[in-house]
C-alpha positions in Angstrom: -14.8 -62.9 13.6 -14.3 -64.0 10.0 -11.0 -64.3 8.5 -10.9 -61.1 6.5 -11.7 -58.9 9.5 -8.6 -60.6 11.4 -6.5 -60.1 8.4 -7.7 -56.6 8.6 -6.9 -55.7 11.9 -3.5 -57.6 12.0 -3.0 -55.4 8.4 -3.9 -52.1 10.5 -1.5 -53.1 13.1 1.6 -53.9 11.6 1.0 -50.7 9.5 0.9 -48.5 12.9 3.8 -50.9 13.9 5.6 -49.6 10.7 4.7 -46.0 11.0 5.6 -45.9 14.7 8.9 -47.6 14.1 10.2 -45.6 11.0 9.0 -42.5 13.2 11.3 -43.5 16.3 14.4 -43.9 13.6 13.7 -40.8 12.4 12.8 -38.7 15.2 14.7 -40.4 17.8 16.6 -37.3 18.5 13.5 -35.2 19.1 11.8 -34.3 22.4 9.4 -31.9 23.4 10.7 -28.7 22.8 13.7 -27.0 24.1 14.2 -27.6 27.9 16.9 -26.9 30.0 16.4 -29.3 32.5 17.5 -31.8 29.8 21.3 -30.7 30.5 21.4 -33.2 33.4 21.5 -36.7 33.3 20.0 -38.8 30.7 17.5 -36.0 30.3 14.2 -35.6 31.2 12.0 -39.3 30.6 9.0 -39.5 29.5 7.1 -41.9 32.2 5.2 -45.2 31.6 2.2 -43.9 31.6 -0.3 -44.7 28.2 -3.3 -42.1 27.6 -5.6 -43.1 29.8 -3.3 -43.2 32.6 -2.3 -39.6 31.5 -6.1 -38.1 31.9 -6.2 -39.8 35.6 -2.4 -37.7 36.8 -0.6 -40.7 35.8 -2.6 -42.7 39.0 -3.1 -46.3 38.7 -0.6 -48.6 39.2 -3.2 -50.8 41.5 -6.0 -51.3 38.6 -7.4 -51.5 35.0 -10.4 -51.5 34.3 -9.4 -54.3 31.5 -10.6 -52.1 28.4 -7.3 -50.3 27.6 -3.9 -51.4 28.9 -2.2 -49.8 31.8 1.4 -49.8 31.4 2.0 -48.4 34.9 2.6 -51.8 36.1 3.1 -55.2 34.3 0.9 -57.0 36.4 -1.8 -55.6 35.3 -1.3 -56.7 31.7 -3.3 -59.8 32.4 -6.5 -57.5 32.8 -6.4 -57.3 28.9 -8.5 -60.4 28.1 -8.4 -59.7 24.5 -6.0 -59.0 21.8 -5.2 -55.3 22.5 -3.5 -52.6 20.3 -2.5 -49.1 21.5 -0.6 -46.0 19.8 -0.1 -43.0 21.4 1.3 -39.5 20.6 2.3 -36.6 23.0 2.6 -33.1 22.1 3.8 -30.1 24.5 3.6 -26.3 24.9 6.1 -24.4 27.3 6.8 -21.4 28.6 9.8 -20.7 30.2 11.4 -17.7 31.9 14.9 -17.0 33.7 15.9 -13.9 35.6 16.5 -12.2 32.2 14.4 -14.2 29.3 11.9 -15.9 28.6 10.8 -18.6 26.1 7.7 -20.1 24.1 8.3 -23.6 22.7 6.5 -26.4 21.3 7.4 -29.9 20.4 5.5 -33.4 19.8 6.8 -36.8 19.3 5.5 -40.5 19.1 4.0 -41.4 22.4 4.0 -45.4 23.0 3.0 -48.2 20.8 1.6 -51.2 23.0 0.3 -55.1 21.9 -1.5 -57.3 24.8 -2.2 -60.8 23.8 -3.5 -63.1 25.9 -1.4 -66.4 25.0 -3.3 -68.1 28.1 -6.7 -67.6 30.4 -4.1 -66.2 33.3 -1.1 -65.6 31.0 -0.8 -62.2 29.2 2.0 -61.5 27.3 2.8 -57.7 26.1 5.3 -56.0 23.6 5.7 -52.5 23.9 7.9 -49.4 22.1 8.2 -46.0 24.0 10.8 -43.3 24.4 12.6 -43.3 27.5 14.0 -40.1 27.7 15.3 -37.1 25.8 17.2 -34.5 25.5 16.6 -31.3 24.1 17.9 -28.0 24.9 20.1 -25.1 23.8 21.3 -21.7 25.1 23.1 -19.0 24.2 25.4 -16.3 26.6 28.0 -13.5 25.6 30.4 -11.4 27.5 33.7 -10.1 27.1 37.1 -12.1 27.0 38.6 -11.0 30.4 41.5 -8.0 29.8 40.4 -7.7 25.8 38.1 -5.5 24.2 36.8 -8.5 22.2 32.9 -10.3 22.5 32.9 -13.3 22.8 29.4 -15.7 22.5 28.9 -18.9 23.8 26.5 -21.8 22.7 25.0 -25.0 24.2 22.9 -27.8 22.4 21.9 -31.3 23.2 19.8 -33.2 21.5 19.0 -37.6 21.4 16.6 -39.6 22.9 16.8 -43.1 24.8 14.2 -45.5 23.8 12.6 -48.6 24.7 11.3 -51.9 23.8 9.7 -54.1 26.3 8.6 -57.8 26.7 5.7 -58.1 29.6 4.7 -61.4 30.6 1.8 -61.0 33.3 0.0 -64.1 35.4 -3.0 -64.4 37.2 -2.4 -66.4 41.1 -5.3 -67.5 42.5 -8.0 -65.2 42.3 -7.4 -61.8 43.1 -3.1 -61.7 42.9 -1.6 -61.2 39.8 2.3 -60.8 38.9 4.3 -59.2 36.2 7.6 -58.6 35.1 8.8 -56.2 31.9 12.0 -57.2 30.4 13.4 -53.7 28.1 15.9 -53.1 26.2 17.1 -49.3 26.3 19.2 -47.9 23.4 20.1 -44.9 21.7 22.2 -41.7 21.2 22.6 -38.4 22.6 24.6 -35.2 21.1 26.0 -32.5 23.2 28.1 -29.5 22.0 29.6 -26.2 23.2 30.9 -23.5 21.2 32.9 -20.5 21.4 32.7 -17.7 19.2 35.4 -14.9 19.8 34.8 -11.6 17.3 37.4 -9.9 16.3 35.5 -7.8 14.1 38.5 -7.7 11.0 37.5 -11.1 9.1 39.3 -13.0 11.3 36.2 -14.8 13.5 37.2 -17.8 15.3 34.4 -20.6 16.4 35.8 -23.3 18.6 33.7 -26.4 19.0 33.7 -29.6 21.2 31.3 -32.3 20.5 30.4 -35.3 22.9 28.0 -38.1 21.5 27.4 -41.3 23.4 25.5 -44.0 22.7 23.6 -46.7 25.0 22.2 -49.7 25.0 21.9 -52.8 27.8 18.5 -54.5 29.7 16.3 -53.6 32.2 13.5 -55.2 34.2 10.5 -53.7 36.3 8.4 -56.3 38.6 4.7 -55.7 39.7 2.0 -57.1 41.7 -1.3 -56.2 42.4 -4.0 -57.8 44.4 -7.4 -57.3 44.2 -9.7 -57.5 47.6 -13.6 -57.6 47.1 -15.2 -55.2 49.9 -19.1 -56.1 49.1 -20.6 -59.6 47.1 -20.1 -60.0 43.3 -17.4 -57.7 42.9 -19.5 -54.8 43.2 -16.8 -52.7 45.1 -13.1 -53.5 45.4 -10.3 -52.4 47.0 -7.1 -52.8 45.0 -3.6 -52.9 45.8 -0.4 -52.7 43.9 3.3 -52.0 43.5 6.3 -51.9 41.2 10.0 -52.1 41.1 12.3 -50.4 38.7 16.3 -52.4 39.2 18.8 -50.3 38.9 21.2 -51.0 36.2 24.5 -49.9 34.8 24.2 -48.7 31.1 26.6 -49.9 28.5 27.7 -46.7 26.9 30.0 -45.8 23.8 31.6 -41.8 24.1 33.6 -40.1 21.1 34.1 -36.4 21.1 36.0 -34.4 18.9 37.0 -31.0 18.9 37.1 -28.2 16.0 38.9 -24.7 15.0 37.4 -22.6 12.2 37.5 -19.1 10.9 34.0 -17.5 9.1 32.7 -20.7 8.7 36.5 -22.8 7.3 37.9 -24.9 9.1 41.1 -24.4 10.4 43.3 -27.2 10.4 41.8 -30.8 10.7 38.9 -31.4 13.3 41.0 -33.7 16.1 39.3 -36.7 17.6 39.7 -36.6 21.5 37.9 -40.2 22.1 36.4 -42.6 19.8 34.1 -44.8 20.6 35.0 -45.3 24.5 33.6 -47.5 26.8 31.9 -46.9 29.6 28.7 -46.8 31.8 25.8 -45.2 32.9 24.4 -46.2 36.0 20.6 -45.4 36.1 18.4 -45.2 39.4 16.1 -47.7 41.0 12.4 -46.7 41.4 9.1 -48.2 43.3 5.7 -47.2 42.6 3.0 -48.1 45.2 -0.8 -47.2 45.3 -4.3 -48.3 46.2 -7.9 -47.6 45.1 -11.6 -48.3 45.4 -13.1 -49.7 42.2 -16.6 -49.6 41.3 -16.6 -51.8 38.1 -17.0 -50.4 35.0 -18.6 -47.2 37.3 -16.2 -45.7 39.2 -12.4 -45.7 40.2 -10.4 -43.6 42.6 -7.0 -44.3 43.0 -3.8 -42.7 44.7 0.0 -43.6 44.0 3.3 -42.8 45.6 6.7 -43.3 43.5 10.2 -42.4 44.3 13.4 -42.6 42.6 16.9 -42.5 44.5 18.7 -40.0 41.7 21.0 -39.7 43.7 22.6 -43.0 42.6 23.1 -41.9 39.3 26.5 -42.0 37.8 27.2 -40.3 34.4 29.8 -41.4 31.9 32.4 -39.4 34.0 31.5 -41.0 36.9 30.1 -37.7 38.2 26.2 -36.8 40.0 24.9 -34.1 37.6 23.7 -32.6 41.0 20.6 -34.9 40.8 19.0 -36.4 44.1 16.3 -38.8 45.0 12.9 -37.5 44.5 9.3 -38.2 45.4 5.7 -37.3 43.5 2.6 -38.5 44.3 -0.7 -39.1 41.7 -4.1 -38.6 42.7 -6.9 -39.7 40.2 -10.5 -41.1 38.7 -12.1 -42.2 36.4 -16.5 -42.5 35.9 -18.1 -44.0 33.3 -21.7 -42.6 33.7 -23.6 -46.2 32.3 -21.6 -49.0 30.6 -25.0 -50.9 29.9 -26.4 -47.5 28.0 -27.5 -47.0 24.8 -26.8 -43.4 25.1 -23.0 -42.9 23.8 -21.7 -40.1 25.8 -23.1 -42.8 28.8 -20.4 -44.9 27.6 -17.8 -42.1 27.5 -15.2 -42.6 30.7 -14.6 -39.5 31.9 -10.9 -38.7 34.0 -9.6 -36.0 36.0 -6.1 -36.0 37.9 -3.3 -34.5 40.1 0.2 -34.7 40.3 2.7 -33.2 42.6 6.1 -33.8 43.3 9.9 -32.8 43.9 12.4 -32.5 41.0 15.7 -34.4 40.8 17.7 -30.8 40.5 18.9 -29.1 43.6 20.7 -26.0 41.8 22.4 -24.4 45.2 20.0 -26.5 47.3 16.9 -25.0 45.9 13.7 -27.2 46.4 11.9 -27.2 42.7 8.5 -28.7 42.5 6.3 -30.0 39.6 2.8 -29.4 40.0 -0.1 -30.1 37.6 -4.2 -31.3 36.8 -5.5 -33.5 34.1 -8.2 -34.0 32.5 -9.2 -36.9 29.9 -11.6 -39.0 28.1 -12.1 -42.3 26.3 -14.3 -42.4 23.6 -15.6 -45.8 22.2 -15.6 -46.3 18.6 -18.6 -48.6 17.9 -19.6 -51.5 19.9 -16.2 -53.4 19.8 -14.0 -52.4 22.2 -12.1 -49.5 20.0 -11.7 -46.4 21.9 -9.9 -42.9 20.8 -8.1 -41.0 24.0 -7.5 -37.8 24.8 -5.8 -35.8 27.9 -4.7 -32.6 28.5 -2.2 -31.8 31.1 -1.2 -28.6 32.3 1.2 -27.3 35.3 4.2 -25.5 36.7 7.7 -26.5 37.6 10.4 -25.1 38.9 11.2 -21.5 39.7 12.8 -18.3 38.8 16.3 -17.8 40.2 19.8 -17.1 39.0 20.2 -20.8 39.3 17.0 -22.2 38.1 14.2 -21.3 35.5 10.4 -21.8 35.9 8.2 -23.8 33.0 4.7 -23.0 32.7 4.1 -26.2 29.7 0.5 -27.9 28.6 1.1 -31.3 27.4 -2.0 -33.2 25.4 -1.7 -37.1 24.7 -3.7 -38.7 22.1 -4.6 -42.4 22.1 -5.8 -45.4 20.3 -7.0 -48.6 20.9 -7.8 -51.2 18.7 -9.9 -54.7 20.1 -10.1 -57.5 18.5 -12.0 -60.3 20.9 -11.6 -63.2 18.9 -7.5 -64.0 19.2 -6.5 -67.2 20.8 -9.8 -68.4 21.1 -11.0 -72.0 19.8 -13.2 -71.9 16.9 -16.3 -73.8 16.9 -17.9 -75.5 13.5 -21.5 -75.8 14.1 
């Protein structure tokens, strides 16, 4: 690759690295659209998964297929042979409906941004920026003030995101192991508020607000291995194995609330500062992932996967539950490419399909809430170099109707792109 092609592609990612970054800053507070769910916790996250990964049910967390990176497990970063780039956006439609609403919403934000470079021929080391998690959500209720013939209304919002930036270093052992461990940094802010609004209907209105933000920030790690077992001579069909492991870790978090009276819109009195900036902690879940598959290079993969997280060692800044317990899902996926050796582009196109279902962290009254849902995806190569554009579309159910519970019918697309430049970190030769 001559030098102005390198410049070009290191130009084109450090401008998608600027984009992305002045996107999280600015949108960091934006999730998906209004969800309710978002009320517990940290909110709802967003998952590791990268495009590709998306189009298969978010399966994969024993193999790559070495043309895009799979950030489902950080052993498998070392698959990337060449100098990778990846940006990702996610967009979502929902439907909801309670006992006596219903909702349509929509809601998009930046997906993932992802960099493999492969400092050594068995050491790959990745950078990576992705939301974590988010909150979004806001409801409204009325009723009268007990023994008055006043209305009152009442309103709930949250909004914030937690984000992350990750350092993946990723080795080859031998021939068919290979180990990984992500170091992230988490950090961000949420806003809660509830309001009161009492009517007495002569000028004299009175809104009464309370406002919690907190902000995070501290370190986590997620290991992974993967080992990959040849079934028939030259590779020709594998069986691969592989497994992560999220730590559990207690947050550093920073809480200030306040509290405010006003009439038609003026303030009554000064707004009075309950807490500012108090410490405290979040303490966040551990999670495994473990799956297998049978790979037919560059032809065919199918691949199962099985991840839980105990939720029900999560401890809020009040050192309360939030109700959550441990839950379970497990991903089903493939992935054909009809002929990588074709001349014939739609040959060269890898085709995905998956399938997701699972249990939800919220027990509302001890009611059993499931998410459900199929993908489908495809990669499509941009020339002859590696570049690729991904799309999947993901659509599915969760939850159910009840005085304790609502039910989201959502579709959820995922755009990708990946950028290949093969020439990085390799010796030049002067003929």
């Amino acid at each position: 690759m001559s030098l102005n092609k390198k410049n070009s592609f290191f130009v084109a990612t450090l401008l998608c690295i600027g984009i992305t970054s002045g996107c999280f800053t600015q949108s960091h507070g934006q999730g998906l659209g209004n969800s309710p769910y978002t009320v517990l916790g940290v909110g709802e996250p967003y998952g590791d998964a990268f495009a590709p990964s998306t189009g298969m049910g978010n399966a994969g967390v024993s193999t790559s297929n070495g043309i895009h990176i799979n950030n489902l497990n950080p052993a498998l970063w070392v698959r990337s042979r060449y100098t990778t780039f990846e940006f990702g956006a996610v967009g979502q439609y929902k439907n909801i409906t309670s006992e006596n609403a219903g909702q349509r919403d929509f809601g998009a934000n930046i997906g993932y941004l992802g960099l493999a470079l492969p400092a050594a021929p068995k050491w790959t080391v990745g950078v990576s920026l992705k939301p974590y998690s988010f909150v979004d959500f806001e409801s409204r209720t009325s009723g009268k003030v007990p023994d008055t013939i006043y209305d009152t209304y009442y309103y709930y919002s949250g909004k914030g995101a937690i984000n992350k930036v990750a350092l993946t270093n990723a080795f080859q052992v031998g021939k068919y192991v290979s180990l990984g461990l992500e170091t992230s940094y988490l950090f961000g802010n949420v806003r809660r508020a509830s309001e009161s609004q009492l009517l007495i209907g002569d000028g004299r209105d009175y809104l009464v607000s309370r406002t919690e933000r907190n902000s995070y920030s501290d370190f986590t790690f997620r290991a992974g291995s993967a080992v990959r077992i040849p079934l028939k001579k030259d590779n020709k069909l594998n069986l691969n194995l592989g497994g992560t492991y999220t730590f559990g870790t207690n947050l550093n978090a920073r809480q200030t609330t306040s509290f405010e009276l006003s009439s038609n819109s003026f303030p009554v009195g000064q707004p009075d500062t309950l807490t500012s900036n108090t410490r405290g902690g979040v303490t966040l879940p551990s999670q495994y992932r473990i799956g297998a598959s049978l790979e037919w290079p560059y032809r065919l993969t199918l691949a199962v996967d099985y991840e839980r997280q105990n939720w029900s060692e999560y401890r809020s800044f009040a050192n309360t539950n939030d109700g959550l317990t441990s839950a379970g899902r497990i991903h089903a996926g493939l992935e054909y490419i009809p002929r990588i050796t074709s001349t014939r582009y739609f040959d060269l196109v890898a085709y995905r399909f998956g399938f997701t279902h699972g249990q939800m962290p919220y027990s509302p009254d001890g009611l059993d809430l499931k998410d459900t849902n199929l993908s489908l995806g495809a990669s499509f190569p941009i020339g002859r170099g590696g570049n690729s554009f991904t799309l999947s579309l993901v659509g599915g159910q969760r939850g159910l109707v009840s005085s304790q519970s609502i039910k989201e019918l959502y579709g959820r697309f995922v755009i990708g792109i990946s950028l290949v430049d093969p020439t990085w970190f390799q010796k030049q030769k002067v003929d």
